[in-house]
C-alpha positions in Angstrom: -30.9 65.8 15.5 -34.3 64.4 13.9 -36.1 62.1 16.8 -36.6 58.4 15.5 -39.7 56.4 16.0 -40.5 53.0 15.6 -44.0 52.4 15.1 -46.8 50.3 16.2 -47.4 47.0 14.2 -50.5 44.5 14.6 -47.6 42.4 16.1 -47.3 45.0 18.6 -50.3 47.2 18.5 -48.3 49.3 21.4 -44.8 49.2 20.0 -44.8 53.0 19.2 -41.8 54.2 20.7 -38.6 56.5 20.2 -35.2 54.6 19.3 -33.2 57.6 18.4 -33.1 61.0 19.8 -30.6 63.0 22.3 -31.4 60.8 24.7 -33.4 57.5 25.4 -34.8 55.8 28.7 -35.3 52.3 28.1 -37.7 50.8 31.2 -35.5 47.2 31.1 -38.3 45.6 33.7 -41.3 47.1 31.4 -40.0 45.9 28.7 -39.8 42.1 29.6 -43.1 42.1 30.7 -44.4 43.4 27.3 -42.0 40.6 25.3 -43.6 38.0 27.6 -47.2 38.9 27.3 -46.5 38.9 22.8 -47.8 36.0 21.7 -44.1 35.5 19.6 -42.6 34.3 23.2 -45.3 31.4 23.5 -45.4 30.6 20.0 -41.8 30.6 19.1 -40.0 30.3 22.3 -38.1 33.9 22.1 -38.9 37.5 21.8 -37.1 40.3 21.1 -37.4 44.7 20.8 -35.3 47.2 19.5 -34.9 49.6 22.0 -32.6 51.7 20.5 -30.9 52.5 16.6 -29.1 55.2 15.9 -25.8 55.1 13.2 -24.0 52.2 13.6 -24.9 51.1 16.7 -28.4 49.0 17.8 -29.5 47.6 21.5 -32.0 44.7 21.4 -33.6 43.4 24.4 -34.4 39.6 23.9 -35.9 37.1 25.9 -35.9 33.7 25.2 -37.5 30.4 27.0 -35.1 27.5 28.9 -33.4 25.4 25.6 -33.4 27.8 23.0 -30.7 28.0 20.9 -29.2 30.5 18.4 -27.0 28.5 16.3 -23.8 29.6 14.1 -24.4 33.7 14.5 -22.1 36.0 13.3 -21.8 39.9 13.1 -20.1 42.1 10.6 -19.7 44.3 13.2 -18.7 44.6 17.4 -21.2 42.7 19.7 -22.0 42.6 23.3 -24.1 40.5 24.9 -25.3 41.0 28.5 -27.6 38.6 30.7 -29.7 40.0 32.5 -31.6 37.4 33.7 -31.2 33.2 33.8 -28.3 31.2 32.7 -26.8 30.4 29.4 -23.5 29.0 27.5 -21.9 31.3 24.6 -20.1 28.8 22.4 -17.3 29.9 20.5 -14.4 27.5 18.6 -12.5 28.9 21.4 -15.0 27.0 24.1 -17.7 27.3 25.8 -18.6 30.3 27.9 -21.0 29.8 30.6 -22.8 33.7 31.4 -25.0 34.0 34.6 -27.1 36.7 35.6 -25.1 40.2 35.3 -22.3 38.5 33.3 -21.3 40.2 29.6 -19.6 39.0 26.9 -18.3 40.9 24.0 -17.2 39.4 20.5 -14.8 41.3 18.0 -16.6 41.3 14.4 -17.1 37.8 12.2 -16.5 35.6 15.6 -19.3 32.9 15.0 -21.0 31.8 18.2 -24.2 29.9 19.2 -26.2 30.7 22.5 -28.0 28.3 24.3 -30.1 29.2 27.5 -29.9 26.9 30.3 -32.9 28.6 31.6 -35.4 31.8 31.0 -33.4 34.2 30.0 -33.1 38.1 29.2 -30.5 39.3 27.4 -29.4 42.9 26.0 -27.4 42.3 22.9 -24.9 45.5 21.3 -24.0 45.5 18.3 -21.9 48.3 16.7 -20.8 48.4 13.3 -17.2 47.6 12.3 -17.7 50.5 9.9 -18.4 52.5 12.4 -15.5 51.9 14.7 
């Protein structure tokens, strides 16, 4: 298996880091700190790292400040999201579902959804793609 690396950027002058290989630790905690000290989680009110990629699946940590909203998303492919930290309201045509720290939802592909945070939050989003499933 070739060992994947995602490079630094003058974003993030530290964001060298491996997102594919036999296995990957991801250091949750060390990793929020890092998205809250970027200048992108002052300036635009959310954050987010790819903290692993391999074939048809991708894990995204994302922090995002009280209010914010993600309107109308959809994925071609299988997504969870889990809340790690804060509160926040996954709204669906079905209704509204409120997530609280610990809580995951997961979506079957094309569901479109907004996310609003009710407070701070940190989520870890999974997506996997319907092609792959």
């Amino acid at each position: 298996m070739e060992i994947k690396r995602n490079e630094a950027t003058i974003n993030r002058p530290d964001g060298d880091r491996v997102i594919d290989a036999p296995f990957v630790f991801v250091d949750i905690p060390a990793f929020i700190e890092q998205l809250k000290k970027e200048e992108a989680w002052e300036k635009n009110g959310r954050n987010g790292i790819t903290v692993f990629k391999s074939t048809g699946i991708t894990q995204v940590i994302t922090v995002l400040k009280s209010g914010e909203v993600i309107k109308e998303n959809e994925v071609e492919g299988f997504v969870s999201i889990q809340l790690i930290k804060g509160e926040a309201s996954l709204i669906t045509t079905e209704g509204d579902i409120p997530l609280t720290e610990s809580q995951m939802v997961t979506l079957h592909p094309h569901v479109v959804h907004s996310f609003k945070t009710h407070s701070d939050v940190v989520i870890l989003i999974t997506t996997l793609s319907h092609a792959e499933v």
